[in-house]
N, C-alpha and C positions, 0 to 999 in steps of 0.2 A: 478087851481094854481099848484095842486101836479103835470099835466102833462107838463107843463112849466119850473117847477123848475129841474124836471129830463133832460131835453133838456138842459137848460142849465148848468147843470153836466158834461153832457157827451163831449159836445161842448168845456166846458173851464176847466174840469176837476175837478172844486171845486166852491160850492154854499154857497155862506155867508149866514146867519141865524141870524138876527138881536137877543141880548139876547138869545140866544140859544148856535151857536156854529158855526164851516162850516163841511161842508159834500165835502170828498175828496172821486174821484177814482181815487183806488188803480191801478196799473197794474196789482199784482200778478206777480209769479215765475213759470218758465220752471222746470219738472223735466224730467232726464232721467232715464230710465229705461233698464241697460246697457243688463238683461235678454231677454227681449224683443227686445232693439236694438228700444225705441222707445223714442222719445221728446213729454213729454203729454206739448200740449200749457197752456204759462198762461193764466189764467180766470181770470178779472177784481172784485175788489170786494168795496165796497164802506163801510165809516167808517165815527164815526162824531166827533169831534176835537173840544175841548170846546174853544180854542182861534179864534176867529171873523176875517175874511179879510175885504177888501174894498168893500164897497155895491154899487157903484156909477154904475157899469157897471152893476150888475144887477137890478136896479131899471128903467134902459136905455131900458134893454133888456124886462121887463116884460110889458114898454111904449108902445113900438115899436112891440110888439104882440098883445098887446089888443087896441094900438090904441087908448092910452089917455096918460094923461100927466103924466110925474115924478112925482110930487107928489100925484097925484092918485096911481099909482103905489108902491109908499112908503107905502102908507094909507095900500095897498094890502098885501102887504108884513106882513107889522107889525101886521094886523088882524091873519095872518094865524102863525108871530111866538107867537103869543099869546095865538094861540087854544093850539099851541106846552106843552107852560109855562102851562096851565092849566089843564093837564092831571091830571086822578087820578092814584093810583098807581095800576099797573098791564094792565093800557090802552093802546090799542094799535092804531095806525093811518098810514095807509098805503099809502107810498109815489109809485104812480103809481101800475108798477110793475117790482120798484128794489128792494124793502124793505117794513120797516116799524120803525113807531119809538113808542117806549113804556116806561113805569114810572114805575123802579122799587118802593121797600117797600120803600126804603128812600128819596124819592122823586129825584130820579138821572134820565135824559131823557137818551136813550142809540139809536142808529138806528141797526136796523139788517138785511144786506144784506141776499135779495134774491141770492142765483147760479145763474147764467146765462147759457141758452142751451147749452151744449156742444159742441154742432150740428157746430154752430159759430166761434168755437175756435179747428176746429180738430188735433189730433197729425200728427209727420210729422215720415218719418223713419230716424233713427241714427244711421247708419251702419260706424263705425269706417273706414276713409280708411287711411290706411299705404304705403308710400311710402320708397321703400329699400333706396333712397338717400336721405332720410334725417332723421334726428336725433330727437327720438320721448323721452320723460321724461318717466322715469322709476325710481319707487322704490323698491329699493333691502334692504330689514330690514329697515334700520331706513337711510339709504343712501338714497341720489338723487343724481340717475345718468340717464344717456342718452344711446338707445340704441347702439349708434356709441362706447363709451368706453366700454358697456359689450360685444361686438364685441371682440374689441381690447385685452381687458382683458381675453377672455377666449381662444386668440391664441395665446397668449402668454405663459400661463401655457402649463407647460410640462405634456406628456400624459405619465404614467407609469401605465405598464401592471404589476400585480403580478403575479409572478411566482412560488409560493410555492406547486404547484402541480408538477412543473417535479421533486421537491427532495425528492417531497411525492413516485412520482413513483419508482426514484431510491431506496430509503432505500426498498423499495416495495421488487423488485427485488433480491436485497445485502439476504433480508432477505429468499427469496424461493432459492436461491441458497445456501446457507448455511442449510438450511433445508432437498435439495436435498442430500449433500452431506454428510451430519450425517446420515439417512439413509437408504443410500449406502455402506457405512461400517458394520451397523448394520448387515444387509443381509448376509454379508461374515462371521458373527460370533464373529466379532470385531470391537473393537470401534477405534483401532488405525491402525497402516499401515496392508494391505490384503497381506502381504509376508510370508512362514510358515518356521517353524523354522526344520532343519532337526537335526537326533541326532545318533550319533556315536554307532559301538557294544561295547556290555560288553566286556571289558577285563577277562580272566580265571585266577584267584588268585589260585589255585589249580592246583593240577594236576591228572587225572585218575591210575591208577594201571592199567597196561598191562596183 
């Protein structure tokens, strides 16, 4: 029975469970892995949903494998959701080999999927490709925008070059030539103009005796 009922999981995606519950596969989620540049596939994963679907088609389908009638098939069924109901707690009962179902302390059934081979489900590679003519989503701070207007936006703004080194240089300058020429004066002995001052003879207030 457990290898039939996994059959028919996987075929229709979810398996009613008379009194019990139905058991759904999951698809599972793609992650990418922008470091690597990889897409890990999703892995399927199966889970048990205490609200009941329609038994009609599998009561059809467990007929039509074993090759007896619906209500035989019913009878089949309802023996094996019974072993289900009768667990003790901490029991476990294993559905093929995708899982298993077990009774917690409070008497709650729960199923617990088995992983499936990875082998099965390999990743693919995720290499970003960008194309210059068209326009990719970009977040800039708390902005969405698109590469085409951060284009436009950044040819727009004006480029200005600072300049505050050529007036670094010039004061530079101002200042060793000022420097040069204090001294230059020093040298001559003075600090003001290098011109000498010439000075006239004594005049004779007196006069000698002959």
């Amino acid at each position: 029975m457990e290898k039939l009922l996994t059959n028919y999981l996987y075929e229709f995606k979810s398996c009613p469970l008379p009194g019990v519950g139905t058991l759904l596969l999951n698809p599972g989620h793609a992650h990418f892995l922008p470091g690597e540049k990889r897409m890990i596939a999703p892995i399927p994963f199966i889970s048990l949903y205490e609200s009941e679907g329609t038994v009609d088609g599998l009561h059809y389908f467990i007929a039509e494998q074993y090759t007896i009638s619906e209500v035989e098939a019913k009878r089949l069924l309802q023996n094996y959701c019974k072993q289900l109901q009768d667990m003790q707690a901490y029991e476990e009962l294993p559905l093929d080999t995708v899982g298993s179902f077990y009774m917690d302390e409070n008497g709650k059934l729960h199923f617990k999927s088995l992983s499936l081979p990875a082998v099965y489900f390999p990743d693919v590679v995720a290499d970003r490709v960008i194309h210059p003519d068209v326009a990719h989503p970009m977040l800039v701070g708390d902005t969405h925008t698109n590469s085409t207007a951060m284009t436009e936006m950044l040819q727009d703004e004006p480029v200005t070059k600072s300049r505050w080194w050529i007036a670094a240089v010039v004061l530079a300058v101002v200042g060793l030539a000022v420097i040069f020429i204090y001294y230059s004066g020093y040298k001559l002995g003075q600090t003001g103009n290098g011109l000498k001052v010439s000075t006239s003879p004594e005049s004779k207030t007196y006069s000698t005796p002959r």
